[in-house]
Backbone bond lengths (Angstrom), bond angles and torsions (degrees), N, CA, C in turn:
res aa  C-N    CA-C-N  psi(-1)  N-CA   C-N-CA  omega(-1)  CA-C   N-CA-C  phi
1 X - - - 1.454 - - 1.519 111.01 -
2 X 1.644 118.11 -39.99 1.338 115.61 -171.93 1.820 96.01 -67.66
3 X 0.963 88.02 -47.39 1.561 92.40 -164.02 1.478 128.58 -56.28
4 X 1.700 116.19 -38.88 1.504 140.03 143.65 1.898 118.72 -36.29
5 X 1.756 93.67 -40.85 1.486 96.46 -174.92 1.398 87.75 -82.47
6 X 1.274 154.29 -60.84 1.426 143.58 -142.60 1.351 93.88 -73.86
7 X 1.589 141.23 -21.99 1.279 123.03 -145.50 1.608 89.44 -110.91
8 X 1.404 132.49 -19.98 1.504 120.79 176.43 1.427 120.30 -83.37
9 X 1.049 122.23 -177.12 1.616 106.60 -139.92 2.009 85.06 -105.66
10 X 0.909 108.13 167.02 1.480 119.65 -170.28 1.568 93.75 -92.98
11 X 1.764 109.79 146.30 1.214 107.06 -176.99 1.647 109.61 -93.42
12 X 1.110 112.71 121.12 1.621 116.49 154.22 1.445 127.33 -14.47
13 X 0.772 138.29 112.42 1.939 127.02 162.91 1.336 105.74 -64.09
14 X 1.235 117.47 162.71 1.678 138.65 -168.15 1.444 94.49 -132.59
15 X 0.960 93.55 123.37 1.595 132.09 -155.63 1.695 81.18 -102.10
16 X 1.189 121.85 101.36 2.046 127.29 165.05 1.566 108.88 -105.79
17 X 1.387 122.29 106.07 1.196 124.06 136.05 1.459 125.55 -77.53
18 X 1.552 93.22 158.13 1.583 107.72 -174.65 1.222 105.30 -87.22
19 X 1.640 116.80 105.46 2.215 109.03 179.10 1.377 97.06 -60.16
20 X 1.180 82.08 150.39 1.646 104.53 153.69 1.326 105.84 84.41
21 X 1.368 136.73 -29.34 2.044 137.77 176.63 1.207 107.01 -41.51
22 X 1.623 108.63 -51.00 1.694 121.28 -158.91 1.618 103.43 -77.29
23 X 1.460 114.93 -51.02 1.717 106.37 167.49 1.234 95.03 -56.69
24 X 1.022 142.64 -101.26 1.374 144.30 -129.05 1.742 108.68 -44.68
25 X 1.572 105.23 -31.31 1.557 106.38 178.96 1.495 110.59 -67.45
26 X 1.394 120.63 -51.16 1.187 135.61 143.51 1.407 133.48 -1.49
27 X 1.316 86.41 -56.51 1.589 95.54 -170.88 1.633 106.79 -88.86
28 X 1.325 102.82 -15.14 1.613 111.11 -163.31 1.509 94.52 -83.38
29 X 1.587 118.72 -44.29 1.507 136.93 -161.94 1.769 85.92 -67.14
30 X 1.279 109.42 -58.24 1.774 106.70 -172.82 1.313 111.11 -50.74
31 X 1.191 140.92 -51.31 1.139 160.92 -164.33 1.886 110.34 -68.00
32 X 1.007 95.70 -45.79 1.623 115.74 168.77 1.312 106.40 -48.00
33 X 1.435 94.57 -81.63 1.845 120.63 -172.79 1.948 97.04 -45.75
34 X 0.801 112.93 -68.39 1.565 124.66 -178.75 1.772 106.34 -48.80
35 X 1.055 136.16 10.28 1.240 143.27 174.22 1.381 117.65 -116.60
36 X 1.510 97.96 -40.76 1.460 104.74 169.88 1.623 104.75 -76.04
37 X 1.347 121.48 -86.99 1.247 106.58 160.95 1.751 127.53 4.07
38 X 0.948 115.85 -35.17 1.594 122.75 -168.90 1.833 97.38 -104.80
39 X 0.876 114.69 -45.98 1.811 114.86 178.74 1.260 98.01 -66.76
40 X 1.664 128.97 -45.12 1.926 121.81 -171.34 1.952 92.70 -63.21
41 X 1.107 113.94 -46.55 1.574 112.93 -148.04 1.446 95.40 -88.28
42 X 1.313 140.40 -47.81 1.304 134.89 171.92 1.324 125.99 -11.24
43 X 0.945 120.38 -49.02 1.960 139.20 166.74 1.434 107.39 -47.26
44 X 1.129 101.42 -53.25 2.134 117.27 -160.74 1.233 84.37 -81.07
45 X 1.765 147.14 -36.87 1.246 129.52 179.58 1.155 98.62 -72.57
46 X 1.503 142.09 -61.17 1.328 132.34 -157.84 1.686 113.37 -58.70
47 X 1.352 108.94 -13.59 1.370 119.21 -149.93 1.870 94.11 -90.45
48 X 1.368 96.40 -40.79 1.721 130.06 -171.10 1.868 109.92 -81.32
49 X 1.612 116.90 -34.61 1.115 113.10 146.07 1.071 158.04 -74.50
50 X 1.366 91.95 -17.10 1.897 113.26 -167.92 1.810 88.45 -90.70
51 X 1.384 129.63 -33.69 1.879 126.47 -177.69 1.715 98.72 -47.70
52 X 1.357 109.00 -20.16 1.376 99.50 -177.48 1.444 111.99 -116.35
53 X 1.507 121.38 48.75 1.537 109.90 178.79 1.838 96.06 -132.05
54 X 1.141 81.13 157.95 1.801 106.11 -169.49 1.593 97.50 -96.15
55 X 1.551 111.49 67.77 1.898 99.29 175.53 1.801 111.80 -63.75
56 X 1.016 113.08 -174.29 1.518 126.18 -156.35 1.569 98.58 -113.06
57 X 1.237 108.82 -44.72 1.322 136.59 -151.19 2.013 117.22 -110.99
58 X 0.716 114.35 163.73 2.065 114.70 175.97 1.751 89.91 -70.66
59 X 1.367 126.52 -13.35 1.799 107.09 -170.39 2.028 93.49 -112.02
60 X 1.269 85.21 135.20 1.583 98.62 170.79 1.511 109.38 -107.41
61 X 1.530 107.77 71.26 1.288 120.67 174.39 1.549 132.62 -109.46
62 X 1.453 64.44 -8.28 2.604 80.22 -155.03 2.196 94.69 -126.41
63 X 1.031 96.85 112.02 1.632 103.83 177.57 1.587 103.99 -49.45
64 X 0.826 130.73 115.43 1.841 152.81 160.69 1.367 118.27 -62.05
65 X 1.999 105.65 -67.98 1.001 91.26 -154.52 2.225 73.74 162.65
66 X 1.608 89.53 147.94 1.793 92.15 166.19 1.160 127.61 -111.47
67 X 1.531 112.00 141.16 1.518 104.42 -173.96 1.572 99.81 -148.32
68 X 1.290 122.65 164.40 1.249 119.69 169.76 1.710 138.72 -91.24
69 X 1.734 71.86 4.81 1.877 91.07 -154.62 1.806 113.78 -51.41
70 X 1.736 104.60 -29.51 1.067 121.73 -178.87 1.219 112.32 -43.54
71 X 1.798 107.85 -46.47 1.614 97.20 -166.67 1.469 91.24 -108.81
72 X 1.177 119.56 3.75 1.401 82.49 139.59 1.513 147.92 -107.92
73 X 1.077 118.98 33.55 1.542 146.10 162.22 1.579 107.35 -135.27
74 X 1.297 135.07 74.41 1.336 139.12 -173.60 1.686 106.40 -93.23
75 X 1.310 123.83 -25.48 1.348 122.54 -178.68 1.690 96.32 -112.73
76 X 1.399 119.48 49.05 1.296 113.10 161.99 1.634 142.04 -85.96
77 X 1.385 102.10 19.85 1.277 130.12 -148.02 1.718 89.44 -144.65
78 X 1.771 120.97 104.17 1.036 91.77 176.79 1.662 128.96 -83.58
79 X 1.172 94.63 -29.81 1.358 115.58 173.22 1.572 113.58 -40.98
80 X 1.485 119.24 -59.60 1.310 129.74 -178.53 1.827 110.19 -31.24
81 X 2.108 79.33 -62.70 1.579 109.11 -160.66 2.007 80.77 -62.37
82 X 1.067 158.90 -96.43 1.328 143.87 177.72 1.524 113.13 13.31
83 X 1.135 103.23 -91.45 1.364 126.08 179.29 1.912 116.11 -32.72
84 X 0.977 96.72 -40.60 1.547 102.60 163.88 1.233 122.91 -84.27
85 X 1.588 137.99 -45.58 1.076 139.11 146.55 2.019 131.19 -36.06
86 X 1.208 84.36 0.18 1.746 111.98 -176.22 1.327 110.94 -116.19
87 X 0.927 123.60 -43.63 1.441 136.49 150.44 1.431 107.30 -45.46
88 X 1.152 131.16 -78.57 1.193 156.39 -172.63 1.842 101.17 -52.58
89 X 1.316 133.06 -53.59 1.526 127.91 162.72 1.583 115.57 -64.75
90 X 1.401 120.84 -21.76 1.422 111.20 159.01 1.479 124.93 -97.26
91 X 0.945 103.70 -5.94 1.690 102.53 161.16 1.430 115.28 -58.76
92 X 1.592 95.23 -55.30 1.730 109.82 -163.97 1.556 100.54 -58.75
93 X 1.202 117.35 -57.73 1.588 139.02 -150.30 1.694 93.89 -64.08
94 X 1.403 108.57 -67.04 1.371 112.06 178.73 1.369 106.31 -45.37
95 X 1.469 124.35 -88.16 1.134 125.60 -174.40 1.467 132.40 -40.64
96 X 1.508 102.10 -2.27 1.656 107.41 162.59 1.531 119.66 -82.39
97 X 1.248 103.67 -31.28 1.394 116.96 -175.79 1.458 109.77 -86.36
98 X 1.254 134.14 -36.57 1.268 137.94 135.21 1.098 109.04 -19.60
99 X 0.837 109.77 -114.30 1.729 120.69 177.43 1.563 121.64 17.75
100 X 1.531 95.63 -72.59 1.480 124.37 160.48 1.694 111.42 -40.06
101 X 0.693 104.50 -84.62 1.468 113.63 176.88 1.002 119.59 -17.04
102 X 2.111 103.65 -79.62 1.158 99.10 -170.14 1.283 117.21 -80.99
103 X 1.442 142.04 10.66 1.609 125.44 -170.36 1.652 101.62 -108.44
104 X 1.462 94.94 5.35 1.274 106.95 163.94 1.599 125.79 -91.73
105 X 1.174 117.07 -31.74 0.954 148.94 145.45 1.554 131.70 -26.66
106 X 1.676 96.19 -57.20 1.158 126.80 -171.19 1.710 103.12 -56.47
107 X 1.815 95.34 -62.27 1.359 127.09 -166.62 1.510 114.26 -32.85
108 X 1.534 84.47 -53.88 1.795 101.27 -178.00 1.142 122.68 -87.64
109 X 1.388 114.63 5.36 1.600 117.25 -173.06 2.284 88.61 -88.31
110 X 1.544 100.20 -41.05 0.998 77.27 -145.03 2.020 88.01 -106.43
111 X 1.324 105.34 4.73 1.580 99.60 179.54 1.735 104.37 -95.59
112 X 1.431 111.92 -26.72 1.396 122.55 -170.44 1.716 96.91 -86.20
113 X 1.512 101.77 150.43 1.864 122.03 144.94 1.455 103.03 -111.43
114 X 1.158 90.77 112.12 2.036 91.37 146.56 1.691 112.75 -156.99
115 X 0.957 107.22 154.30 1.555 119.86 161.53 1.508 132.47 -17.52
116 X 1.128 120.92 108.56 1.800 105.57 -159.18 1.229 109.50 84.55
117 X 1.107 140.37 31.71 1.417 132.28 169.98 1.655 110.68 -88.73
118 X 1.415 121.36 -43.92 0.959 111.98 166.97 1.702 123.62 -55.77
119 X 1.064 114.16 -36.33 1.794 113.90 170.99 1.199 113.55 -56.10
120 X 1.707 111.10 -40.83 1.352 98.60 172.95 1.327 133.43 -66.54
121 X 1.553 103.27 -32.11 1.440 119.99 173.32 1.842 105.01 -39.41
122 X 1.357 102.85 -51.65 1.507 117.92 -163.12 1.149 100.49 -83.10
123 X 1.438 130.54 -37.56 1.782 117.85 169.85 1.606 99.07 -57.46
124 X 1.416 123.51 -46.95 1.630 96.44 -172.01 1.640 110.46 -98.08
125 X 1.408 119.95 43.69 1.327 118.28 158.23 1.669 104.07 -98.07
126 X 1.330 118.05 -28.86 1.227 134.21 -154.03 1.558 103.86 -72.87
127 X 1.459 132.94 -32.62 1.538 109.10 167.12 1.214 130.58 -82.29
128 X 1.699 109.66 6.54 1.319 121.98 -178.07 1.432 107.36 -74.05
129 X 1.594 106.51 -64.24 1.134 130.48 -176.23 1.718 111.12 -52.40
130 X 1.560 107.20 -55.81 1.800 120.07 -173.32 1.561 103.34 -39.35
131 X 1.390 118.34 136.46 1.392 112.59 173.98 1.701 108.92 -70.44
132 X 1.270 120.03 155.50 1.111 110.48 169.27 1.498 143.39 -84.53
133 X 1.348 98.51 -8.71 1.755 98.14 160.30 1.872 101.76 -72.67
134 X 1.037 125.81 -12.87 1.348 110.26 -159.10 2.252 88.36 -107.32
135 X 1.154 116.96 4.89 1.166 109.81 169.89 1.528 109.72 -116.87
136 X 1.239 113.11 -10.84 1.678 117.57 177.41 1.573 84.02 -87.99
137 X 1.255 151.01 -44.95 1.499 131.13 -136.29 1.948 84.38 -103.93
138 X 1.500 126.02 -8.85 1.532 124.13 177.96 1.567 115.53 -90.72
139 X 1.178 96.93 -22.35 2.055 130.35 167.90 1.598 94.84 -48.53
140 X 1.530 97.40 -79.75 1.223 115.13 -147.98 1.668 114.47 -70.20
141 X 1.334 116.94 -25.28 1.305 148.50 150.19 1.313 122.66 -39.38
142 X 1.113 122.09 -53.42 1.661 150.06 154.97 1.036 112.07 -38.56
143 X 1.724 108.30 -62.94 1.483 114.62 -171.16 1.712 116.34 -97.92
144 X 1.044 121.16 12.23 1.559 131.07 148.45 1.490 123.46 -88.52
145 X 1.756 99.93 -27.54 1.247 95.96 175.92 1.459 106.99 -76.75
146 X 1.375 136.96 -40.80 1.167 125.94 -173.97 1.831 119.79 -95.27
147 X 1.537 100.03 28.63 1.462 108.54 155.45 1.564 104.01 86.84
148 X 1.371 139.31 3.37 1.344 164.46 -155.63 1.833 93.74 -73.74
149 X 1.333 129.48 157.26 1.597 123.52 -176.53 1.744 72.86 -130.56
150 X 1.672 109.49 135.62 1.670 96.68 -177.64 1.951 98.83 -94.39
151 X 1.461 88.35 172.10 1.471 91.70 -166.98 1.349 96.42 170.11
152 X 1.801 105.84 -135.32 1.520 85.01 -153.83 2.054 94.70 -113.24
153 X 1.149 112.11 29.84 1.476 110.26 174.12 1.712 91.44 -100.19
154 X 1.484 111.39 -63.08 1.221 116.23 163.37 1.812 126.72 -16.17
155 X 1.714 106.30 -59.77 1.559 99.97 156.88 1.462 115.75 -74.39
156 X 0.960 133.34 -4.35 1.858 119.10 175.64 1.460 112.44 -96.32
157 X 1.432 98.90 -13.13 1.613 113.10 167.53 1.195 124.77 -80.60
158 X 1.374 133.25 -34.91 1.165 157.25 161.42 1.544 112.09 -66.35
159 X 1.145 129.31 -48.48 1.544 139.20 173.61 1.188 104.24 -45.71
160 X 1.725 124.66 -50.76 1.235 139.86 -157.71 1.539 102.84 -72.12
161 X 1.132 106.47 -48.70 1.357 115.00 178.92 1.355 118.72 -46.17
162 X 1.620 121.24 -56.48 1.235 99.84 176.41 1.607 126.01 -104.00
163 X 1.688 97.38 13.09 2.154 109.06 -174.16 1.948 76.36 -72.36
164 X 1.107 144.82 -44.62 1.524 136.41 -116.74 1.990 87.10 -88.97
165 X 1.375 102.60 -39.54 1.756 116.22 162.72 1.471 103.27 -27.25
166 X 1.366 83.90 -111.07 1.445 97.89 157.63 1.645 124.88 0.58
167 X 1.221 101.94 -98.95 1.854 99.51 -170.29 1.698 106.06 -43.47
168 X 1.509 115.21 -51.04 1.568 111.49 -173.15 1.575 96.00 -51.01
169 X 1.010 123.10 -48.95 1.770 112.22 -155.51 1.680 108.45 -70.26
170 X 1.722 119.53 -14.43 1.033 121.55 -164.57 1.668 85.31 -98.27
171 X 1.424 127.65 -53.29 1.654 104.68 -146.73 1.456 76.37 -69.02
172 X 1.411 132.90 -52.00 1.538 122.70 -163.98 1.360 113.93 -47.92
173 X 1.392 143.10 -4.17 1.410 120.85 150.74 1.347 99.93 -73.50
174 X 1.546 137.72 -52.22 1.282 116.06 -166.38 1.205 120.32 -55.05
175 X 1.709 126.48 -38.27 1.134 124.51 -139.24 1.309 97.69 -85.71
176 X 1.241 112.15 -26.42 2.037 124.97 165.31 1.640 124.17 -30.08
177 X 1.283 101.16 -35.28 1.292 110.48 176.48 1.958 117.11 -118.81
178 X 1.465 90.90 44.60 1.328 112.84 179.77 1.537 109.02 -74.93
179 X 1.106 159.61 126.78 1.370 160.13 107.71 1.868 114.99 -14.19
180 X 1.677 106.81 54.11 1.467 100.89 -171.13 1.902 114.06 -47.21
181 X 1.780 116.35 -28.72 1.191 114.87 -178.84 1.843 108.70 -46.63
182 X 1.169 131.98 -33.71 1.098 156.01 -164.33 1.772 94.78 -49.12
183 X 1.527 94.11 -58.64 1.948 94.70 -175.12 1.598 104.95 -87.62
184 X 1.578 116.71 3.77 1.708 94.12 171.72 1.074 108.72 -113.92
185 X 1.452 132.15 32.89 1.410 151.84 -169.73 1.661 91.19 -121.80
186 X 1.097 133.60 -60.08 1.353 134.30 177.02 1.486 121.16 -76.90
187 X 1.241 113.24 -17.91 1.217 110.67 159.20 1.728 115.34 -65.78
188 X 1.522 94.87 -65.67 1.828 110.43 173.81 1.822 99.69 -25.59
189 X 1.584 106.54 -48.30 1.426 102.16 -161.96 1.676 102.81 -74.07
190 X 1.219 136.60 23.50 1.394 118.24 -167.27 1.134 131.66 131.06
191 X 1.399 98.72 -61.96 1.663 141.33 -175.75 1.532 102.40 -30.85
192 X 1.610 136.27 138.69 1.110 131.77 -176.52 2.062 81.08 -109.02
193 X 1.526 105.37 148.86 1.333 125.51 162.45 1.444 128.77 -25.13
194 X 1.678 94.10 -35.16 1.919 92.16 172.00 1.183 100.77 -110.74
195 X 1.357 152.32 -10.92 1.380 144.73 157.65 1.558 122.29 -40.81
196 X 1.974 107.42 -52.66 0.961 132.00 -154.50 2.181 81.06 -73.78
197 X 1.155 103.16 -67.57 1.739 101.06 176.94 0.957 121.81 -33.82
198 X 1.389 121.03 -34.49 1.713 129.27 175.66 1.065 122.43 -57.28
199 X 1.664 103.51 -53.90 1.599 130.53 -164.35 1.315 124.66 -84.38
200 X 1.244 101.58 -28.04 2.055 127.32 -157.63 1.454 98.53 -123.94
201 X 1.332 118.03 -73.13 1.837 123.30 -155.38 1.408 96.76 -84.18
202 X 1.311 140.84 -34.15 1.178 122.13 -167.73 1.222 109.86 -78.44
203 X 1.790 125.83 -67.41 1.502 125.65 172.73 1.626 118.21 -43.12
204 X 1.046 124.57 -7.71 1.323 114.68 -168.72 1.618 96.58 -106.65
205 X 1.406 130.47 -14.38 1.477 132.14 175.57 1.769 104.83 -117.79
206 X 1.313 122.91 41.56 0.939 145.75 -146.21 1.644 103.58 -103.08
207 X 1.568 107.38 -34.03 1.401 112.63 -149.47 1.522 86.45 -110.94
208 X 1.445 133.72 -29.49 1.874 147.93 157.05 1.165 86.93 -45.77
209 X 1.239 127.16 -99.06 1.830 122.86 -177.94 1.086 148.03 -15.61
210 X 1.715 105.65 -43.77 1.672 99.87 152.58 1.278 116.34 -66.17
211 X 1.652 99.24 -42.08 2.005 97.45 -168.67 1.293 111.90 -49.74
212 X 1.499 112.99 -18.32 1.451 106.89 -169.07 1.558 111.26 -96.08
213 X 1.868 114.53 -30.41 1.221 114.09 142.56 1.682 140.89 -23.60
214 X 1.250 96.41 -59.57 1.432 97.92 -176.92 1.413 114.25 -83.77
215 X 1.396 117.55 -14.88 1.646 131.98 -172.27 1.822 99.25 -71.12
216 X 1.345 100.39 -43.38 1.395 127.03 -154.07 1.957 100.09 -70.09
217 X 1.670 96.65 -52.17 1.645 102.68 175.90 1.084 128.12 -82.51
218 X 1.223 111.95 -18.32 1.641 126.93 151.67 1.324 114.21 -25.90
219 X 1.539 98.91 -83.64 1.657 123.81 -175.50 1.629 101.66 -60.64
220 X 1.037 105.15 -23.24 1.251 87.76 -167.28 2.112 109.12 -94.01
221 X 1.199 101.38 -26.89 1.508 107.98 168.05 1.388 102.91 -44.91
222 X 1.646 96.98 -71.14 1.896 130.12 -175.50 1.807 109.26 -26.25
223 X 1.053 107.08 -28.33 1.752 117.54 -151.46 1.254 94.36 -48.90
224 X 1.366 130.95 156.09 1.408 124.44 154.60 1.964 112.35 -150.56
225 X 1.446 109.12 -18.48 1.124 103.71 173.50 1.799 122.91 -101.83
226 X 1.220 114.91 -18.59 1.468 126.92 -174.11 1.645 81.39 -84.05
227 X 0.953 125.66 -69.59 1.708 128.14 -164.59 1.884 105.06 -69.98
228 X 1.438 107.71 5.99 1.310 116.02 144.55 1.608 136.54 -63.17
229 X 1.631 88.71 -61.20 1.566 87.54 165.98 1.110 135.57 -109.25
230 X 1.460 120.33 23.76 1.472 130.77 157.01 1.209 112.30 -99.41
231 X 1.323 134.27 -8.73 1.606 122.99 -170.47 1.193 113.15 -67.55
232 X 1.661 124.55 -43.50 1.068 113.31 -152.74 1.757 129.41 91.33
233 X 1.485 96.26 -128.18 1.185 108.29 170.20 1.733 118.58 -108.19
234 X 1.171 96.98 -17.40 1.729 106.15 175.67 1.645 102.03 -83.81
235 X 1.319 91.98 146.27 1.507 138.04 -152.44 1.481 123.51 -121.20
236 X 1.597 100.99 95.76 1.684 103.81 -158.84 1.258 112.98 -94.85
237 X 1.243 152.44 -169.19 1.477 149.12 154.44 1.455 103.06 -53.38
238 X 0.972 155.91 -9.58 1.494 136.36 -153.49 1.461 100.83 -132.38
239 X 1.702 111.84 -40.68 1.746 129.07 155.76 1.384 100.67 -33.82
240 X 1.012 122.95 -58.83 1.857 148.95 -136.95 1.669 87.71 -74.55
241 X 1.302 111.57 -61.56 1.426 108.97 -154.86 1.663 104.49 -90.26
242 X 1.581 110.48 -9.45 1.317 92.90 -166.24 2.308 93.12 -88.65
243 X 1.435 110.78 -21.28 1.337 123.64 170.46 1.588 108.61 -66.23
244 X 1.789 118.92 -17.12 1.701 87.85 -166.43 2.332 78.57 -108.86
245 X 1.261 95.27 7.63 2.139 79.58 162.68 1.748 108.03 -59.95
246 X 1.236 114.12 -28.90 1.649 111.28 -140.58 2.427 79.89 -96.40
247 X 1.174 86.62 -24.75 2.001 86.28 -176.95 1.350 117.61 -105.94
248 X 1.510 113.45 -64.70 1.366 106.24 -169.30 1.951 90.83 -163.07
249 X 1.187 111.58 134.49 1.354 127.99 172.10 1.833 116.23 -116.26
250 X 1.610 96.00 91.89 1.445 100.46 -165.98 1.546 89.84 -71.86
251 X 1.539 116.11 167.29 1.603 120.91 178.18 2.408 104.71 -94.13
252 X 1.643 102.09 26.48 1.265 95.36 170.92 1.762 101.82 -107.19
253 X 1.334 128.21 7.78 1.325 141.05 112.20 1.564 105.43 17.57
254 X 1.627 71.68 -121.20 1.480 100.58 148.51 1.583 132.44 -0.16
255 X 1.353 101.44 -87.95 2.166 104.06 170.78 1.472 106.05 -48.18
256 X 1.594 124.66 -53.60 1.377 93.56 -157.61 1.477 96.16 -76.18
257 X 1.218 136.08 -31.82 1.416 142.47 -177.41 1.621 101.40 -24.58
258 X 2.053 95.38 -58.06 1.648 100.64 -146.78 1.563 96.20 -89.56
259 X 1.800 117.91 -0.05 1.520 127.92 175.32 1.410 104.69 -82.91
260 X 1.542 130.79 -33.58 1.196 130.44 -152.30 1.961 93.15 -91.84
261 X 1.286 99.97 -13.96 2.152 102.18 -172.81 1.851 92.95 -97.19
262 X 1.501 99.42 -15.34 1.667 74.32 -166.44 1.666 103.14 -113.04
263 X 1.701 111.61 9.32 1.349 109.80 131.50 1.204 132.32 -65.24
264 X 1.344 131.52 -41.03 1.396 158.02 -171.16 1.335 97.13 -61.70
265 X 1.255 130.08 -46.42 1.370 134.27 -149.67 1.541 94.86 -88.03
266 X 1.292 113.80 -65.33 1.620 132.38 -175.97 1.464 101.14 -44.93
267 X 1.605 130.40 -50.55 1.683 124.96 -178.65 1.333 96.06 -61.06
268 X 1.362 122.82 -50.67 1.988 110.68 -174.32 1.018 120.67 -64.54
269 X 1.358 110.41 -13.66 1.959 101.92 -169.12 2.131 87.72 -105.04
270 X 1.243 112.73 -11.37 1.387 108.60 170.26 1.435 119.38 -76.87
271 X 1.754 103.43 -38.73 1.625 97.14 169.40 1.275 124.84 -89.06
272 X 1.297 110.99 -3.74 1.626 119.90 169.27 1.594 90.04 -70.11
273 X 0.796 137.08 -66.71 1.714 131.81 -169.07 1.361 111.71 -48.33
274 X 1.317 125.40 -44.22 1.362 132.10 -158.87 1.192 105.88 -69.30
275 X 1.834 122.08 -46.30 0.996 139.07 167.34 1.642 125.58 -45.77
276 X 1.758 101.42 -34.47 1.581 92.01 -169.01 1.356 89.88 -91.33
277 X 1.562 134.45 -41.14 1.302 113.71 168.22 1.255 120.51 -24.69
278 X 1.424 104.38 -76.63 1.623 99.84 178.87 1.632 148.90 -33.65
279 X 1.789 96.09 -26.39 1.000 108.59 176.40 1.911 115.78 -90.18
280 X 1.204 92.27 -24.34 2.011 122.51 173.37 1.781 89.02 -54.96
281 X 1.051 103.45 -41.15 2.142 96.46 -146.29 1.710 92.17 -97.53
């Protein structure tokens, strides 16, 4: 008997799943996600349908009727077309200087040791976190105290303040997974200290930098309460539209609105490409 039992083959376990739990979870998880999805994007459709409606009235609230006329007269409004073009020179301007800053910033947060690093860490967590009426009304405070007339240095000053957050916190995830041996290999070879940055450290944190670029002009287009209380009397895209709710809301709004996402869209699906090339070659 012992010997019969050792010599037949051992039985397998049967492995029982429950049908149907895993679709049904599935289907519940899809269904979820696809709702949310539909509440974030709902806006950008209404925003993207209404560029094409024929209102009756100064409010582009109530569907009319479709026409194209909008885009084709999109800067018919000069003021608007201003107002966006103002937007659009402090995006750039700020976010250059940003840029600068913080990937400089970045470098030393995470290539340097010194003393106080953690404070600094926590001084630049702090405009993330700070609400922003309470950093537009410390802005504006600042710049009365030191005799400043607000306007539009005032918003590129203020922009800077919190894009510089921003960009440091973005290249500094990349730069985290830096290969520092990389620049003492090119140094060894020759390489003078700013060559090697040129050649080695910059292209290789290259792809952090835009992200932090475009993150940076985003927010900074987007602004509407910090560039509240520094503007003044100047008049940004976001000023513009939240002043023509209370008068008249033409539907060219709208076009540059649904022009300014379907630039936005076209650079991401361009650096999404660039990227998989890169990774292809």
């Amino acid at each position: 008997m012992t010997t019969q039992a050792m010599t037949e083959p051992l039985e397998q376990p049967v492995s029982r799943t429950v049908k149907g739990s895993r679709r049904w979870g599935d289907l519940v998880l899809r269904l979820v996600a696809g709702l949310v999805l539909l509440y974030l994007f709902l806006p950008i459709f209404v925003i993207v349908l209404f560029s094409f409606n024929d209102p009756a009235g100064k409010f582009n609230y109530t569907w009319q009727g479709f026409t194209l006329d909008n885009w084709a007269h999109p800067f018919k409004y000069p003021a608007l077309t201003d107002a966006l073009k103002l937007s659009l020179n402090v995006a750039a301007v700020s976010t250059a200087v940003a840029l600068v800053l913080g990937t400089l910033v970045a470098i030393a947060l995470v290539r340097q040791r010194f003393r106080g690093q953690k404070t600094v860490d926590t001084f630049l967590v702090l405009p993330l976190t700070a609400p922003e009426v309470v950093m537009g009304a410390s802005l504006l405070t600042l710049f009365l105290d030191l005799g400043w007339a607000t306007g539009y240095m005032t918003i590129v000053l203020a922009h800077i303040a919190f894009q510089v957050s921003f960009v440091a916190m973005t290249v500094r995830a990349r730069v985290r997974g830096f290969d520092w041996t990389l620049e003492d290999a090119s140094m060894d070879l020759g390489a003078s200290p700013t060559r090697t940055f040129f050649k080695v450290t910059l292209p290789l944190i290259v792809p952090g930098i835009v992200a932090a670029a475009m993150l940076s002009f985003a927010l900074s287009l987007d602004d509407f309460i910090i560039t509240y209380f520094v503007s003044g009397s100047t008049v940004t895209y976001p000023l513009y539209v939240n002043a023509a709710v209370k008068a008249a809301v033409p539907p060219q709004i709208n076009v540059l609105a649904t022009a300014i996402l379907v630039v936005s869209l076209l650079l991401l699906v361009a650096g999404t490409l660039y990227r998989r090339k890169r990774i292809d070659v």
